[in-house]
N, C-alpha and C positions, 0 to 999 in steps of 0.2 A: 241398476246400472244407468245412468244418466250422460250422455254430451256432452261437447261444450255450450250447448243452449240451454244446460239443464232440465230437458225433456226426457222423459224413461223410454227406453228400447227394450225389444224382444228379447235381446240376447242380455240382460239381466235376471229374465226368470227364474233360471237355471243358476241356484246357487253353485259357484265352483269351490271345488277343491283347497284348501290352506298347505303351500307346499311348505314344508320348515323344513331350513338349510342348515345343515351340521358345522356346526364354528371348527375350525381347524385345531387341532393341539394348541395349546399356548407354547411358545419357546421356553426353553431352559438351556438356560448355559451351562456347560461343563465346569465353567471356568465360576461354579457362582460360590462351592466352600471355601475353595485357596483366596476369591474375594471378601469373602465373609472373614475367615483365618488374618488377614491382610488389616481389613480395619480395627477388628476388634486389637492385634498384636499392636497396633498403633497407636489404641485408643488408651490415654491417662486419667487418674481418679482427678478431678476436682481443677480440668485444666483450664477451662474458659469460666464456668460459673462460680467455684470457685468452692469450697468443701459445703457440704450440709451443716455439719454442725463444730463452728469454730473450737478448736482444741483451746481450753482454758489453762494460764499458767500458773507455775507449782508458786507456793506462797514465797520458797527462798527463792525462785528468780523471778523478783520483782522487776520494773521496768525501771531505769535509773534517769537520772537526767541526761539530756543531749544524747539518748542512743539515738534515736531515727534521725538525728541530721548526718548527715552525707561527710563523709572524711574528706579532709581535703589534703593536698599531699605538703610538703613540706615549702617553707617561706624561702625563697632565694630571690637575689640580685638578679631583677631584668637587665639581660642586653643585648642591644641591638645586633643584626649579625656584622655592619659593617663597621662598628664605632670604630675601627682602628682609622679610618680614613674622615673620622668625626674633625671638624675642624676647631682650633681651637678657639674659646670661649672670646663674646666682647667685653675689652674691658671695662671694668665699672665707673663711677665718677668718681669713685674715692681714691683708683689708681692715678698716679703721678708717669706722664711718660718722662724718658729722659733725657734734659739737657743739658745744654751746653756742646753739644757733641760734634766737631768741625772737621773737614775735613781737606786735604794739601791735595787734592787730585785737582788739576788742569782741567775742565769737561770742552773746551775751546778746543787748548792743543790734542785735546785727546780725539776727538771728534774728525778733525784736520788728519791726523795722522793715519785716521782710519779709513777716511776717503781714498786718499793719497794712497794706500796699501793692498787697499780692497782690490779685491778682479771686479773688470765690468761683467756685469750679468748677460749671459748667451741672450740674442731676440727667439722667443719658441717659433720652431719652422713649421708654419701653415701651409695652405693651398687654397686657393679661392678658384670652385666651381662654377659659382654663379656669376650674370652681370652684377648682379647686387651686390658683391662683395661677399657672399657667404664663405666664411672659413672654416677649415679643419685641419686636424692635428696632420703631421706628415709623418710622422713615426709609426701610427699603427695602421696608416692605410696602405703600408706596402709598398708604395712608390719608392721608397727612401731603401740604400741595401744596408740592412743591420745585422746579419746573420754571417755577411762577410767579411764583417770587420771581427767575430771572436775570437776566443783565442782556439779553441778546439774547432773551428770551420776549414776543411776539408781532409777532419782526422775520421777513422773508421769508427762507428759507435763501439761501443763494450758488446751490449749485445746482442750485432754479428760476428765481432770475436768469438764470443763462447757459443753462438751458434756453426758454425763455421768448426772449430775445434772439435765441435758434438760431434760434425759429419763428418767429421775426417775419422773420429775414435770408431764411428758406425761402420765406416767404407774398409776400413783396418778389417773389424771383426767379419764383415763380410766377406772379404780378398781369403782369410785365414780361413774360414768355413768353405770357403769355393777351394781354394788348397787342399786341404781336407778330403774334401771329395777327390778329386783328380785324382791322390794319391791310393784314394781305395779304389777306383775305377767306379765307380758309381755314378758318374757324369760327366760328359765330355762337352765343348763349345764346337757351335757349326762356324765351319769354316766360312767365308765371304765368298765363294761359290754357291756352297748351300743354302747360305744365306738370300740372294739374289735369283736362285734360282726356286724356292717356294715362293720367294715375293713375287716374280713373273709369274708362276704358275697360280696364285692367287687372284691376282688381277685379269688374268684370261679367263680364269671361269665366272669374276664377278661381270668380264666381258659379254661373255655368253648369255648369262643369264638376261644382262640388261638388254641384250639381242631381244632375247626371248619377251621381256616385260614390255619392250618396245610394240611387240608384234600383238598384245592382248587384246578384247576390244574394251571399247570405251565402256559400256554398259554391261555392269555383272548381276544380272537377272536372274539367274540361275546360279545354285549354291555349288556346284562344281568347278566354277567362272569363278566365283568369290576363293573358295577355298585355294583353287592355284594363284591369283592372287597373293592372298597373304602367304600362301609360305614360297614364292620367291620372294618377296619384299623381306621374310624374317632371312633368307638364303643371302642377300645381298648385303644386308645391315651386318648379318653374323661375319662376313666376307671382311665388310669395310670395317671392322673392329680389327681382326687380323689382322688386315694389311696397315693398319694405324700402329699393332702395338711391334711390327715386326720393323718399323721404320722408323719407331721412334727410340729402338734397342740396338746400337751396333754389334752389340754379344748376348748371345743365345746361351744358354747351356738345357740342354735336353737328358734325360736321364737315359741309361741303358737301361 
């Protein structure tokens, strides 16, 4: 045994021990026949390199002329996909245009007549923002009422007609279903006593309560502090739901 000064030490005399360490199993897949089964099922005679030994041909099927060039498909008439809008061809030098050709139109009086008849053209209505003159259009900026002048402005759309119509067909079937009941006794509406008299009774005990949540302390330390807490806070939310849906409904109907 030697250092790193490469000087022998004592504790080299004493050959030790060679411990050999057992290699672990080697892995095996489960999965390694259905992989095996997989490739082979896959695997074709002659597909990349190409057969061992070329199959030679029989004497009566010789090789003829032009088999191995490429078929090509049949000769037709290119054309274009727009030619209809092709314009038509320049004439050549040998064509003759045609003269002599005169004509009894006035272009003077005709011109004249047309000034004369024409409407002046509207000036387009701008606005200028800037000092510099910068313009724009007054039609789509709003300023100008165009929506006033149509001819359907301040007619009801079509569809809140037919929404409007829906809820009248809805409010029917419900009136009839509410009918319905009454007649079997299965439901009856609270009166406008009753009515007024849970709504007070409502509001006195979310009174209460907020008495009570008034008086808690500031600091919930303790999980007994917290837990009363929350549930008058859920006491008074649930209150204020009631008292919301009982006011925002002039008729009740409560079931017997």
């Amino acid at each position: 045994m030697y250092t790193r000064d490469d000087e022998p030490t004592i504790y080299g005399l004493i050959p030790e021990a060679e411990i050999k360490r057992e290699k672990a199993p080697r892995h095996v897949s489960k999965f390694r026949d259905d992989a095996k089964g997989d490739y082979v099922k896959l695997k074709d005679d002659h597909k990349t390199m190409g057969q061992a030994k070329v199959p030679v041909r029989q004497p009566e099927s010789f090789m003829k002329k032009h088999e191995k060039e490429p078929v090509l498909p049949d000769r037709r008439t290119f054309k274009y996909p727009d030619e209809e809008r092709k314009r038509p061809p320049v004439p050549t030098t040998k064509e003759q245009p045609l003269m002599g050709l005169k004509t009894s139109k006035n272009f003077i009086t005709n011109n004249a007549v047309q000034n004369i008849t024409s409407v002046p053209r509207m000036p387009q209505k701008v606005y200028v923002d800037t000092r510099g003159g910068h313009k724009n259009l007054l039609e789509p900026s709003g300023l100008e009422p165009v929506y006033v002048h149509r001819k359907d402005y301040g007619e009801t759309p079509k569809y809140l007609e037919k929404r409007k119509d829906e809820m009248k067909e809805l409010q029917e079937e419900y009136d009839a279903y509410i009918a319905e009941h009454f007649r079997r006794g299965a439901m009856r509406s609270l009166s406008g006593d009753e009515r007024q008299a849970i709504l007070q009774g409502l509001k006195t005990n979310w009174e209460e309560i907020h008495d009570q949540y008034q008086g808690l302390s500031v600091v919930t330390d303790t999980a007994p502090k917290k837990n009363r807490k929350e549930r008058m806070e859920a006491e008074m939310k649930q209150l204020e739901r009631d008292i919301e849906t009982i006011e925002r409904h002039n008729v009740i109907y409560i079931g017997n």
